[in-house]
C-alpha positions as CSV (number, residue, x, y, z in Angstrom):
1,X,234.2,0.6,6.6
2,X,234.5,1.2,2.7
3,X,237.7,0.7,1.3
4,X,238.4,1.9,-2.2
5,X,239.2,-0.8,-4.9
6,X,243.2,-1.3,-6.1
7,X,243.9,-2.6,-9.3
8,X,247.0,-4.3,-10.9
9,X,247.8,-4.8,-14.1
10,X,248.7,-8.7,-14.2
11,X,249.3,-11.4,-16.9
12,X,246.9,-14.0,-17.9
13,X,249.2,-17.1,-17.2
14,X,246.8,-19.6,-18.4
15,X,243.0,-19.5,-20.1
16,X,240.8,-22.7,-20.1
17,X,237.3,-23.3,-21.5
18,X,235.4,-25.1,-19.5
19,X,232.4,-25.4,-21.0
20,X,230.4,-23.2,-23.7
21,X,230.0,-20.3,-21.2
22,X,232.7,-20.8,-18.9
23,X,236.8,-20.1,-18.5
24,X,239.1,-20.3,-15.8
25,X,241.9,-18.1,-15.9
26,X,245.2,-18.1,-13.6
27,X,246.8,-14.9,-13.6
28,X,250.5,-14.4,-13.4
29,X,251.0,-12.8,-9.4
30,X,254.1,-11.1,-8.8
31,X,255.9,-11.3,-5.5
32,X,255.1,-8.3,-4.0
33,X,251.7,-8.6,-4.7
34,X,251.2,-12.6,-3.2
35,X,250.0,-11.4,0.2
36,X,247.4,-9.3,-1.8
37,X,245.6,-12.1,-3.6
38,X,246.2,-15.2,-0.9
39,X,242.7,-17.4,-1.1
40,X,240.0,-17.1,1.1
41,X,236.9,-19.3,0.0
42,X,234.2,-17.0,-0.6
43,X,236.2,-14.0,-2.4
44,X,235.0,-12.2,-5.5
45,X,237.7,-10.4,-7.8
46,X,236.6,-7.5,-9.7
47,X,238.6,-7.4,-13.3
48,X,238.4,-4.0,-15.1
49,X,239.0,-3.3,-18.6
50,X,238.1,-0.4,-21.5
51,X,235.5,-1.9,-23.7
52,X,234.7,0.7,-26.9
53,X,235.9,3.2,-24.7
54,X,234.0,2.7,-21.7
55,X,235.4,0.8,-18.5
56,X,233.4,-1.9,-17.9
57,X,234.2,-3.9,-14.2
58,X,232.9,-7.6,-13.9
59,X,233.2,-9.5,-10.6
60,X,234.2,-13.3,-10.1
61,X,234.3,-15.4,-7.6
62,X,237.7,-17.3,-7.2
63,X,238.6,-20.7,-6.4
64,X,241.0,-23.5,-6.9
65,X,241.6,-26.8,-8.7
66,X,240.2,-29.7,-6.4
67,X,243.4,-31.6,-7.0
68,X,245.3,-28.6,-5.7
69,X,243.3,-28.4,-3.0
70,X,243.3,-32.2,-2.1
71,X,247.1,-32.0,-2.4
72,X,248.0,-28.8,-1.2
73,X,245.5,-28.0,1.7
74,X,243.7,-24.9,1.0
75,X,246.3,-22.1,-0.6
């Protein structure tokens, strides 16, 4: 079963560089939306913008911190 795609509009809350090629990003998740983005290991994200006028949709996987993880349990 297909489902269609949803898209929110949320708030970068923080944007690291990891390397050359690399950034994490943690986004800003309101309440209402928290049950939609809980973690599951494994889960892409697909982020949508306009890009010279075209909408362009990349896909990333997600994850968490090891420290968070070690400290937390899995979120």
């Amino acid at each position: 079963m297909s489902h269609a795609p949803r898209f929110h509009r949320l708030a970068v809350n923080d944007l690291r560089r990891e390397s050359a090629d690399a950034v994490s990003l943690t986004f800003a998740i309101p309440e209402a939306l928290a049950g939609d983005y809980r973690f599951a290991p494994g889960q892409y994200l697909t982020l949508r913008t306009t890009m010279d006028g075209e909408e362009v949709r990349r896909s990333y996987s997600r994850s968490v911190p090891v420290l968070m993880t070690a400290s937390c349990g899995s979120p």
